[in-house]
Steps between C-alpha positions, in 0.01 A plus 500: 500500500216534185629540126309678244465555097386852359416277174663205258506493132230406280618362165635179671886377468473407146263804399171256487256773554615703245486175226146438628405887467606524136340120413185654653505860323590311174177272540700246536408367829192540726441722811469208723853358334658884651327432798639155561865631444414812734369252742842304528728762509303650762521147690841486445617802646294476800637182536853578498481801752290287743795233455787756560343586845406832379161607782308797277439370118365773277189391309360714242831578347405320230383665174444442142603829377559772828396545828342838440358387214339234735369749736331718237315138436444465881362839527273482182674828365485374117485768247169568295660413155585103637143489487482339866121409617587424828543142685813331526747644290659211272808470281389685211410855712804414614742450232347756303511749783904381488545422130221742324312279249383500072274839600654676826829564619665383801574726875824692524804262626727676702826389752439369824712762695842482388516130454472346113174374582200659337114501611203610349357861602133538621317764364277675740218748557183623673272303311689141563274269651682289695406170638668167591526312207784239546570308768832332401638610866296331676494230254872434506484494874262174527685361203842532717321389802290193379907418432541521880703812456399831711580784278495912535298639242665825290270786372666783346400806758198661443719862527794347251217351278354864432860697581634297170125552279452756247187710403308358183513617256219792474568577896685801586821430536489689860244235606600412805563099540492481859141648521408137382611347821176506632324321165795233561515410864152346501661213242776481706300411808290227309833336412663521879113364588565217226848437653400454835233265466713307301793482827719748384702607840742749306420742213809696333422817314771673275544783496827642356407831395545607903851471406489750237539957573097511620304840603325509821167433340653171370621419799143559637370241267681197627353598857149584384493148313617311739271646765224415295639144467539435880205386604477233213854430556431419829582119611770541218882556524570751266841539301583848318787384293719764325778492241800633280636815677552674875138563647509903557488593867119637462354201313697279788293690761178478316536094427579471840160615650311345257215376661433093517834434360712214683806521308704672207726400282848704353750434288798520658706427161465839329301657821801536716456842654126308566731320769600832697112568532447147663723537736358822612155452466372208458142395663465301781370158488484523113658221283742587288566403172866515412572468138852442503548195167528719187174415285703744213804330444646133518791547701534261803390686796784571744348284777769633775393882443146449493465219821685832648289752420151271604645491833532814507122502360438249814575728739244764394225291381530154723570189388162417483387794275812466271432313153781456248419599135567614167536833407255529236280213278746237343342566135771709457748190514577205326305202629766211548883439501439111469421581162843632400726193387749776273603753708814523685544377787676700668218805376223236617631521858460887531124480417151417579153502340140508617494145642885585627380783689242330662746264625703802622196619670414220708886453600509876603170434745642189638863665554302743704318290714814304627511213195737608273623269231873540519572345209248691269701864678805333424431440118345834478820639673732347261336609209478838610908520509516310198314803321715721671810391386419355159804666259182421216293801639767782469671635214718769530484628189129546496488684854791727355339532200151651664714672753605739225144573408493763735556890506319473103081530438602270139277727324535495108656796353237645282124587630204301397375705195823553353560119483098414408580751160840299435359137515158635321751569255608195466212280561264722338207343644141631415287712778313261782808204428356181578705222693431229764684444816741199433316112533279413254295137547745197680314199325528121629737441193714814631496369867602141397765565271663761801437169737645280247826717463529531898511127547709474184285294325533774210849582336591898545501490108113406495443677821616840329282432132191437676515876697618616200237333304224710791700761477455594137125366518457770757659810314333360162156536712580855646593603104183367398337694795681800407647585819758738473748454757542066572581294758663118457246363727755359761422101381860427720330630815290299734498794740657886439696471867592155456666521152734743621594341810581218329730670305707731837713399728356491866162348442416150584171358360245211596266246338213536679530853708138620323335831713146624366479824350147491420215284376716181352793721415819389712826561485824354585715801653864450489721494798726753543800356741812683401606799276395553168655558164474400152747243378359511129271641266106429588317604243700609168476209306141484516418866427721490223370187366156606524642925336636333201123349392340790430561913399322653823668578855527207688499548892750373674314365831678458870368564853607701689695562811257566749237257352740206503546588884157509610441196278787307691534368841783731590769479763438633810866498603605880339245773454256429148630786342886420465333183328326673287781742404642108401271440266480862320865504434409102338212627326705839370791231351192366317331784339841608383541174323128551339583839388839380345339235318292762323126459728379856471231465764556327793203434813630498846193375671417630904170368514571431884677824579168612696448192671799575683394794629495514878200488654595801754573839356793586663662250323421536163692784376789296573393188350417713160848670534661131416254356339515777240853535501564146390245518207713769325830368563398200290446754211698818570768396266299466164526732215175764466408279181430184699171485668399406841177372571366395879210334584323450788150359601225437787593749727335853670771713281402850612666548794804416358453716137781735603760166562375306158607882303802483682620174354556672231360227194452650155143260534334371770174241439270462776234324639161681481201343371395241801544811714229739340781652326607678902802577311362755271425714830776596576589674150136627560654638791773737321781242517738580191704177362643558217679120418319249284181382693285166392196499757376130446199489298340185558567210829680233364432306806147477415399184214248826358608623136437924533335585159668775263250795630546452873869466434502824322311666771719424731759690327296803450499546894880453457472794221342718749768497750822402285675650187423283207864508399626321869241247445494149465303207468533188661341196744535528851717231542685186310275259317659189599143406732324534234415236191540639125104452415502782777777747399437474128172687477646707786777627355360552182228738661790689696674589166193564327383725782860654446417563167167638517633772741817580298240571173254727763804692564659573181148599385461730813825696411 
């Protein structure tokens, strides 16, 4: 019985790549220095999966910022302003493409499906000239094999690759993507052509968006392209792996009779209706990948209910056609449990990371072919009853609590403009406010003395002077800025999700539990193992602290709800709702506190409330119902004078305008600029919103410093479609990325670009 990996995680266990990344964008280190620790994670990994018995190795996997980002180098689909001559495209078309650089910005960065990942979007047209201009597949392949490992090289689709592009900018926006399928195949062969020579015997393609509520003439697509394919895939097995939902009945039939295809590969995790089509129709003599370890969470797989449902699997595939596998790439996991030396024991025992699941993986295919270590099912067994019956994972009063949540819509008393007239009022803020999002710069001074304090090496005494100390340089900067509305810059926070799990019962954290988000950004998400509430005050002491330095409104900053879900590994023992009802009565105890203590303004933040949109429509009216829901019972029970702000950023927000007006925020700041400003369409469109609305105007993700006049055109578009008096100005995001010789001269140009427009309209009047 053969065991398989959709894909590993790149950073490495103590987040190398991401160190050697920012050396190397910092000038600090050379190309061939990131190469060398590329090179040996790559080696690594290979090495470990070959060790744990695992048969099909993905190669290819590996990437310095995104794997579409690495097939829009592989396919020589640069844009113009890059200024790209052709030949092998390098690290600096590359990182600009990714980063933007001193004259250009970067591409749009958008979610990878509904996961937390992000990936760079290509931007495509008639006049792209494609041609094969990096061969890091292949590439990767003979590195893994001079290593005497046989691996299965991954290219993303050539259907997903264009179903998840965007027209450039200039193209009509009705340009039809998939017309390019013809202008893209002819790379694709070269690299199969490449592949083969090399010894490649299996090729996986992924392509996820099959997964997704397709039209017949998507569906077509998949079929024409791989028809195309088949002779040059000939000689090859071919793997069509898919991921992160239930594969709809139609796109099942189409991927199916896909032409030259040996094998496909489903989740069985979240795909679980995929299982009922299986059984009923799957091909003859096909193999079939089964993707039943999580690659989403870090839960120990139940090993007893999935060895049961593979031979089931066996009995409609064949033994020999079976292969054990994970449901999706293992990027979306932490990479090792060997690394954590604090957590509970007891907690340890109920999970598993990346190299974990491999394990699991292996011990699943040999448990299926007759070798099954009983003493690995045993341990698994036990911890699975220890979860089960752990006293530390209920709490009666919680489930009582959010029991009692229903039969209301928590919806505050007075409408929108009422309360915007009461707190303008009292804030009396000038039109086009200017604010930022929360962070502002986390230096090596701020990092160490937060290190120093964890390993109490630091008193709490000094601990607390030195944020205070950032604190007040922060809010003396913003005054000297002239922002109007300020933030405390969140110097106590390593990470927005983490700080507040620290700080609520039910969470358990780890050292070392990194997942990439994108580029060098990782994150460490909390676990969620039990219910949640709020023992103490989070946040008050800071926000007041950081209120009684200056005059102006200080925002009180949390996150919110839904955001610290999707930013968690969650239990997958109760449905993720009733946990996140949890955490909005915790977060609702808070921004009562923050009101109390006299914070006038206070930001809930959902910047992943569209990330955990469904990926199939049918269910994601119900998602929005909750998700929704619990945003406004953190706030329903504030006076009309306080003020709630929301942000949220890097998402496709117009399909869910209607949902983000129903949470009912007196402001909501959004991402916009990376995305040609998409947003603005839909107000183009006739959508009324009548809260607060800050449209980002500049990408703080980028290194780039906007000047004062592009700034201030960007808010003229945001003129034409919005009322001047709903208006705000803002960032897309936090600033914490970012280094102060960079926000600065940034900031500066936002207010001033603020200013210039607030003097054009009192003159227009």
């Amino acid at each position: 019985m053969a065991s398989h990996i959709v894909g590993y995680p790149r950073m490495g266990p103590k987040r190398e790549l991401k160190f050697a990344l920012e050396s190397f964008w910092d000038a600090k280190s050379s190309a061939q220095d990131l190469e060398k620790v590329a090179a040996d994670l790559r080696t690594s990994i290979w090495k470990q999966m070959a060790g744990a018995g695992i048969k099909y190795i993905p190669s290819n996997t590996f990437s310095y910022y995104d794997q579409v980002l690495d097939t829009t180098a592989m396919l020589g689909a640069v844009p113009p302003r890059y200024g790209w001559n052709g030949g092998e495209i390098g690290f600096d078309v590359y990182f600009s493409m990714a980063r933007g650089n001193a004259s250009v910005p970067a591409m749009e960065m958008t979610k990878w499906f509904d996961t937390n990942y992000h990936f760079i979007v290509p931007e495509l047209g008639p006049d792209v000239n494609f041609s094969y201009a990096s061969h890091k597949a292949v590439t990767e392949y003979k590195e893994a094999k001079a290593l005497g490992v046989d691996t299965v090289p991954v290219l993303v689709g050539p259907v997903s690759y264009l179903l998840l592009s965007k027209p450039a900018k200039g193209v009509e926006k009705t340009f039809s993507l998939l017309s390019l399928l013809g202008k893209i195949l002819p790379v694709y062969k070269e690299v199969i052509s490449e592949l083969k020579a090399a010894g490649a015997s299996w090729i996986q393609f992924d392509e996820p968006t099959i997964v997704m509520d397709l039209d017949s003439h998507k569906l077509q697509a998949f079929t024409d392209a791989y028809s195309e394919l088949e002779s040059t895939l000939s000689g090859l097995n071919v793997l069509i792996e898919t991921y992160f939902a239930d594969i709809p009945a139609e796109a099942f039939k189409t991927l199916t009779s896909l032409k030259g295809v040996t094998a496909y590969g489903f989740d069985l995790v979240r795909g679980t209706k995929t299982l009922e089509l299986i059984k009923s129709e799957f091909p003859k003599g096909k193999y079939l990948f089964a993707g039943v370890v999580d690659g989403r969470n870090i839960w120990a797989n139940n090993l007893a209910a999935s060895l049961s449902t593979l031979h089931e699997l066996e009995g409609i595939a064949g033994k020999d056609k079976l292969v054990v596998s994970t449901s999706c790439s293992l990027l979306h996991t932490a990479v090792d449990l060997v690394n954590e030396t604090k957590l509970d024991k007891e907690i340890k025992s109920w999970l598993a990371f990346a190299a974990q699941k491999v394990v699991e993986v292996n011990a699943l295919a040999k448990a299926v072919a007759g070798e099954k270590d009983e003493a690995f099912f045993s341990a698994n067994a036990a911890a699975q009853a220890s979860r089960k019956s752990s006293p530390r994972v209920t709490n009666e009063a919680v489930q009582k609590a959010a029991a009692a949540l229903k039969g209301s819509d928590h919806r505050r008393a007075t409408n929108v403009s009422a309360r915007l007239d009461a707190q303008q009022k009292k804030l009396n803020l000038p039109i086009l406010p200017t604010t930022t999002i929360g962070s502002f710069p986390q230096t090596i001074e701020l990092r160490r003395v937060r290190r120093e304090y964890k390993a109490k090496k630091i008193s709490e005494e000094d601990y607390v002077t030195a944020m205070k100390e950032e604190i007040n340089k922060v809010v003396k900067l913003q005054e000297e800025l002239d922002i109007d509305v300020l933030v405390h810059g969140e110097p106590e926070r390593n990470d927005m999700v983490e700080y507040f799990g620290e700080q609520l019962s039910g969470f358990a954290f780890t050292v070392n539990g990194w997942v990439q988000s994108y580029g060098s950004r990782c994150v460490k998400p909390p676990i969620i193992y039990g219910d949640v509430s709020r023992p103490n005050p989070m946040t008050v002491f800071w926000s007041s602290a950081a209120q009684s330095m200056t005059s102006r409104p200080m925002k009180g900053m949390l996150t919110g709800p839904v955001t610290i879900l999707n930013w968690s590994f969650v239990r997958n023992d109760q449905p993720r709702f009733e946990t996140c009802y949890q955490i909005a009565l915790a977060i609702k105890d808070e921004v009562e506190d923050l009101e109390k203590a006299g914070i006038n303004v206070i930001q809930i933040d959902e910047a992943a409330l569209r990330e955990g949109l469904p990926l199939r429509k049918s269910e994601q009216a119900f998602y929005l119902d909750w998700a929704v829901h619990s945003f406004r019972i953190t706030n329903c029970g504030v006076q009309d004078t306080t003020q709630i702000h929301t942000h949220m950023c890097y998402s496709n927000f117009n399909d869910i305008i209607h949902s983000i007006i129903n949470m009912d925020a007196d402001v909501i700041t959004i991402e916009n600029s990376r995305s040609d400003e998409k947003l603005l369409s839909v107000f183009r469109e006739g959508v009324k919103y009548g809260a607060g609305i800050g449209p980002g105007v500049y990408d703080i993700h980028s290194p780039r410093i906007p000047s004062t006049e592009e700034i201030a055109d960007r808010i003229n578009k945001m003129l034409a479609v919005l009322e001047k008096n709903i208006l705000w100005v803002n960032p897309d995001c936090g600033l914490k990325t970012r280094k102060y010789s960079e926000v600065k001269p940034a900031l500066n140009n936002m207010v001033a670009a603020a200013k210039l427009l607030r003097t054009q309209l009192a003159s227009a009047k």
